[in-house]
C-alpha positions as CSV (number, residue, x, y, z in Angstrom):
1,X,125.0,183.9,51.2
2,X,128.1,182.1,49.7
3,X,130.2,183.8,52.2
4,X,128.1,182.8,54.9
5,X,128.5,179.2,53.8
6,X,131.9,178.8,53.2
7,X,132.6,180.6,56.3
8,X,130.4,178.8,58.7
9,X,128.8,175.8,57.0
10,X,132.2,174.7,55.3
11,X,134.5,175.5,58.2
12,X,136.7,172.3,59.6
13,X,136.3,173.8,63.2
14,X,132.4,174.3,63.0
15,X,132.0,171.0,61.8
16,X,134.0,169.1,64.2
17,X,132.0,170.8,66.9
18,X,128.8,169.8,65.4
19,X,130.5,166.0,65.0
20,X,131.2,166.6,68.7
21,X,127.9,167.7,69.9
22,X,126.0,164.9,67.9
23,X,128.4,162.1,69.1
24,X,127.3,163.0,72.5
25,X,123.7,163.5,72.6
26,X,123.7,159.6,70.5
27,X,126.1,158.7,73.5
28,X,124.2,160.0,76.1
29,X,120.6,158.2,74.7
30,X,122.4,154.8,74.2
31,X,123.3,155.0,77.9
32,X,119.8,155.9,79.4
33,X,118.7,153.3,77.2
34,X,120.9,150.7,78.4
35,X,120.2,151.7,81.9
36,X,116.9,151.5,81.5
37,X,116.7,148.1,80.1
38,X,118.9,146.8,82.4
39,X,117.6,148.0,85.3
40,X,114.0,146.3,84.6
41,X,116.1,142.7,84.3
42,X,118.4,143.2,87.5
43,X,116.0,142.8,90.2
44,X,118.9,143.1,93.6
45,X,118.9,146.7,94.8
46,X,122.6,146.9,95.4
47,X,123.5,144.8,91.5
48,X,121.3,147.4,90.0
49,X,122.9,150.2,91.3
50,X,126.5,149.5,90.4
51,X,125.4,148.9,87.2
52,X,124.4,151.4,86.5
53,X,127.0,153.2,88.2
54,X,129.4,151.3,85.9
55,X,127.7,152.3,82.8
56,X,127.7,156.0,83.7
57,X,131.8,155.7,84.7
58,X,132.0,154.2,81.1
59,X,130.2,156.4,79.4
60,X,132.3,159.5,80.6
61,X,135.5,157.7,79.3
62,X,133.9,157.3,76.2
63,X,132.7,160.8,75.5
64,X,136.4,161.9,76.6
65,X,137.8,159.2,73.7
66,X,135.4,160.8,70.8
67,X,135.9,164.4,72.0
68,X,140.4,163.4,71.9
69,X,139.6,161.7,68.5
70,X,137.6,164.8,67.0
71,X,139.5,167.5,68.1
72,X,143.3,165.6,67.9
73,X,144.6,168.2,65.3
74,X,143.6,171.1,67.5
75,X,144.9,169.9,70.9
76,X,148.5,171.1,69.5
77,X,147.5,174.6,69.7
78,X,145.6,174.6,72.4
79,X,148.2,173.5,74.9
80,X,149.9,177.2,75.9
81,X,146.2,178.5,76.4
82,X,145.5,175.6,78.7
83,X,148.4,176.2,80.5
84,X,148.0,179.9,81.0
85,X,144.5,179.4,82.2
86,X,144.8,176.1,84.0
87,X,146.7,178.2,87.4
88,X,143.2,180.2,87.1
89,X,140.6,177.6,86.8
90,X,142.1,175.7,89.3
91,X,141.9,178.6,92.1
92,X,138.6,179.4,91.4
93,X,137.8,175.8,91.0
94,X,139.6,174.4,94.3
95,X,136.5,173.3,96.1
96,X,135.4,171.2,92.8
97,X,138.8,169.8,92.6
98,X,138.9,168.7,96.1
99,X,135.8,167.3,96.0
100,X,136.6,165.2,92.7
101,X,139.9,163.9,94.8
102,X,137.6,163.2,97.4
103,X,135.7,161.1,94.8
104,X,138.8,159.4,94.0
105,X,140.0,158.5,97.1
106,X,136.5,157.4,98.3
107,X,136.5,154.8,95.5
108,X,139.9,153.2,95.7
109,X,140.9,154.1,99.4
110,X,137.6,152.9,100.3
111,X,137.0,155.1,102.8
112,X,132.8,153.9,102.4
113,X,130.5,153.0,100.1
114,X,127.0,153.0,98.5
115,X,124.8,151.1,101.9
116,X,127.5,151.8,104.4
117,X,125.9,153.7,107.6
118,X,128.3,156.8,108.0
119,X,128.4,160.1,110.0
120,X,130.2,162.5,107.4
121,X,130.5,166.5,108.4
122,X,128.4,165.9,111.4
123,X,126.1,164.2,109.6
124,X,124.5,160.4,109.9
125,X,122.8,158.7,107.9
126,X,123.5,155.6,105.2
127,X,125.2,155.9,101.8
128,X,122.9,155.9,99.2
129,X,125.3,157.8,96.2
130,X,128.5,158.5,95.7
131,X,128.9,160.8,92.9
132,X,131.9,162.4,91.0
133,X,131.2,165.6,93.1
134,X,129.1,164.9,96.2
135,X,128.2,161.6,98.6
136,X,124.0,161.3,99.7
137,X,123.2,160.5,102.6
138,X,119.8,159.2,103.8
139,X,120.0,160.8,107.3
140,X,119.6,159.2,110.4
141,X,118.6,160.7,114.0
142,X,118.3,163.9,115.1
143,X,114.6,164.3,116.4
144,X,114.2,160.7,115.3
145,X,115.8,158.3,118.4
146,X,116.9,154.6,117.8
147,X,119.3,155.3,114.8
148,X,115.9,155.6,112.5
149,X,115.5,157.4,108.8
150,X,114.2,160.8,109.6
151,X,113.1,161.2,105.6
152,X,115.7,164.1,105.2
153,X,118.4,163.6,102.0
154,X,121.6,165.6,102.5
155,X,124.2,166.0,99.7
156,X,127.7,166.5,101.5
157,X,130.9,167.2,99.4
158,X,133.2,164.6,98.6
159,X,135.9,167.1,99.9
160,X,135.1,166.7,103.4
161,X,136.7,163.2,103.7
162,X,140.0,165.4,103.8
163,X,139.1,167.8,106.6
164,X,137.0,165.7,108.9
165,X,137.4,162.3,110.3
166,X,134.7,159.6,108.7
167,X,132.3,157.2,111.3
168,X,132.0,154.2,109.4
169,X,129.2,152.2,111.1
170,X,129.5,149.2,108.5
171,X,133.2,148.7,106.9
172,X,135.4,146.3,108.0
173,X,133.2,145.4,111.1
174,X,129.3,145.8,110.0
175,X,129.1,145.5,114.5
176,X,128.8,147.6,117.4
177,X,129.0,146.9,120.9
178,X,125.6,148.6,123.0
179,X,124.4,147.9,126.4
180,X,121.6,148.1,128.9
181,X,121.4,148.6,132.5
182,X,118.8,146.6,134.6
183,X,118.4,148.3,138.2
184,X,117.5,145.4,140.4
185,X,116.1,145.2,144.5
186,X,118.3,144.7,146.9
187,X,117.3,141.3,148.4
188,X,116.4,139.5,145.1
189,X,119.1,136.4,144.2
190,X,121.5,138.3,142.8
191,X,122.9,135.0,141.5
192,X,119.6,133.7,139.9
193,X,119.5,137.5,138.3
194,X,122.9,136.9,136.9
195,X,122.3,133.5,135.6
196,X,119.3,134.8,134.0
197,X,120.7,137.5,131.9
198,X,123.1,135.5,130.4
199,X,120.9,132.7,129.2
200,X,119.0,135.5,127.8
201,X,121.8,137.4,126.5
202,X,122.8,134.3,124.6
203,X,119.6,133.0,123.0
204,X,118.8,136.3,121.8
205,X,122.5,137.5,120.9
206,X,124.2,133.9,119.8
207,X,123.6,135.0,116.1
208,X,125.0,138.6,116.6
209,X,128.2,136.7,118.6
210,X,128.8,134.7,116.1
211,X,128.7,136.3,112.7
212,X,130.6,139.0,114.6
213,X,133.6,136.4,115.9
214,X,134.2,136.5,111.7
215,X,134.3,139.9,111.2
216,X,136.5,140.6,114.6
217,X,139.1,137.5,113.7
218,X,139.3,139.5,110.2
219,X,139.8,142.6,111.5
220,X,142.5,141.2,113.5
221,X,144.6,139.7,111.3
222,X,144.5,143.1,108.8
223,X,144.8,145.6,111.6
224,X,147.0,145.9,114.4
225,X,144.4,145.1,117.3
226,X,143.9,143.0,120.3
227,X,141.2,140.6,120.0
228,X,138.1,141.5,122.0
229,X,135.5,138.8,122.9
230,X,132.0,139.6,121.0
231,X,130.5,137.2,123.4
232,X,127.9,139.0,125.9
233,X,128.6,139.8,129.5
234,X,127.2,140.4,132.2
235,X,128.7,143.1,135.0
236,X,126.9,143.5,138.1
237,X,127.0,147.1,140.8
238,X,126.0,147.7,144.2
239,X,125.0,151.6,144.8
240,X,123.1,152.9,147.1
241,X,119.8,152.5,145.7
242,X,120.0,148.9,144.2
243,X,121.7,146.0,142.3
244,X,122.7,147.1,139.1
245,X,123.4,144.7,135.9
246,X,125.1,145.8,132.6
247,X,124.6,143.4,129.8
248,X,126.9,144.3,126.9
249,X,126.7,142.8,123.9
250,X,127.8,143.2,119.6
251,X,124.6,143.8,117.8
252,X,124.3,144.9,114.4
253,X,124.8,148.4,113.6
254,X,121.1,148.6,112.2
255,X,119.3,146.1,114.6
256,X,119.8,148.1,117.6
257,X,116.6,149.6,118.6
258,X,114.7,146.1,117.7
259,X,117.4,144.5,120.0
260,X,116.8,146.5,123.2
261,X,113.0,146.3,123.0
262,X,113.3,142.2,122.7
263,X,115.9,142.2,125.1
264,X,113.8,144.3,127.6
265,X,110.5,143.0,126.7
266,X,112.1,139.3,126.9
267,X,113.8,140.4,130.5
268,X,110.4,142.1,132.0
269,X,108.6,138.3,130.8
270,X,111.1,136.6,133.2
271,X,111.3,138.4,135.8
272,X,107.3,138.3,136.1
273,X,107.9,134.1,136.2
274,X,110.3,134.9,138.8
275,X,108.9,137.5,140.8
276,X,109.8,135.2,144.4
277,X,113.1,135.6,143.5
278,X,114.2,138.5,141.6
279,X,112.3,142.3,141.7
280,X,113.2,145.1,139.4
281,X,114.2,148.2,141.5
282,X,112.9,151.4,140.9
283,X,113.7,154.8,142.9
284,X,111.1,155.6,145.4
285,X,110.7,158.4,148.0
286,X,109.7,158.0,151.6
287,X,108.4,161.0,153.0
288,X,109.0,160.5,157.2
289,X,105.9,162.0,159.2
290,X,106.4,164.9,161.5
291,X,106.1,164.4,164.9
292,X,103.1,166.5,167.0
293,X,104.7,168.8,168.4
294,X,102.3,170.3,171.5
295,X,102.6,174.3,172.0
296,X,101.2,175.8,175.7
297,X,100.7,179.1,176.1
298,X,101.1,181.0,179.3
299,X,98.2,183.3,180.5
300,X,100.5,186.9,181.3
């Protein structure tokens, strides 16, 4: 029994490890418990959230310090052991690795972050973690249309921001241009139509313009770009079939679905008022009769 004590109970190394384990479960408590507390008084989504974030980043630093502290006098022998394994760990490990540099360089390269809209390893959706090892995304699309949530979550590794480019929908300029095509009769006033797109276009798109005239004069002066006008326009096509109008326009990149249905709902109203002046086209068929042809038959 004595031997048992003095070898385990009374050894330095056991006890610095049970130091070790018991600084880190009291750690780890005190930060759910600030989280917790915290999160009930911080009532903005996005403030909560990086709080808590903050705490967790903290936290790790923290555990590292005690763990340096407690086990200071045995990091000395440990070195040459580390060294000989560290070649190993780090081949087996190379996916973990690259996805912890991924980590790092999507925090301070700010390549996105938590709320962005991204499409990341062929996937879309918005930014709702970025963790040490892996980003989530709510996704976006596929048998949903309209850039809608489709209720899937999808955990991509943070590695992939070094083999795949990265769509961000809401970085620098939180815009995108989208447009719609009006097919209009031939005959209508192609003038009036014109005219009446644009004063459209601008009452429903003046906000869009002008919060996005910010952004773009921004943009400008950081990047080297030309400056683009973010002001809707109106382009206008003869085929064979009809007159047809493009409105283009900057919308934000998560009102576009609501945007075309006011915009067509909005265009449809007007053209109803209007209906003496301007038709909406559609493609039609004519079928041409066959003419009676008349058959006489010779008696032989």
């Amino acid at each position: 029994m004595n031997d048992f004590v003095n070898k385990w109970l009374l050894d330095p190394t056991v006890g610095k490890i049970v130091t070790a384990v018991l600084a880190i479960v009291i750690l780890i408590a005190l930060i759910k418990f600030v989280q917790k507390n915290l999160s009930k008084k911080i009532k903005d989504t996005d403030t909560r959230y990086r709080v808590r974030k903050s705490i967790s980043f903290f936290g790790y630093l923290i555990a590292i310090f005690v763990l340096t502290i407690v086990f200071s006098d045995k990091l000395g022998g440990l070195t040459v052991a580390l060294g000989v394994a560290g070649a190993g760990i780090a081949f087996a490990l190379q996916e973990v690795i690259a996805s912890f540099a991924g980590w790092f360089a999507i925090s301070f390269a700010k390549f996105y972050k938590p709320g962005d809209r991204v499409q990341l390893g062929g996937i879309k959706g918005d930014v709702i973690d970025v963790g040490v090892l892996r980003t989530t995304l709510m996704e976006v699309g596929q048998w949903v249309n309209g850039d809608l949530y489709n209720g899937r979550v999808v955990r991509i590794a943070n590695s992939f921001v070094f083999k795949e480019p990265v769509f961000n929908y809401s970085g620098d300029f939180p815009f995108l241009w989208d447009e719609i095509t009006i097919p209009v009769k031939y005959g209508s006033d192609y003038k009036f139509a014109r005219e009446m797109f644009r004063k459209i276009s601008d009452d429903l798109l003046g906000e869009f313009s002008t919060r996005a005239k910010s952004a773009w004069d921004e943009l400008v002066e950081k990047f080297l770009i030309e400056n683009a006008s973010v002001e809707p326009m109106i382009t206008m096509i003869a085929n064979d079939n009809w007159i047809e109008f493009t409105v283009r326009y900057v919308v934000d990149y998560k009102a576009r679905r609501t945007t075309k249905d006011k915009l067509f709902t909005r265009i449809l109203e007007e053209v109803d008022k209007n209906s003496e002046k301007i038709g909406l086209a559609s493609a039609t068929f004519q079928i041409v009769e066959t003419p009676t042809i008349n058959v006489r038959l010779k008696n032989q």
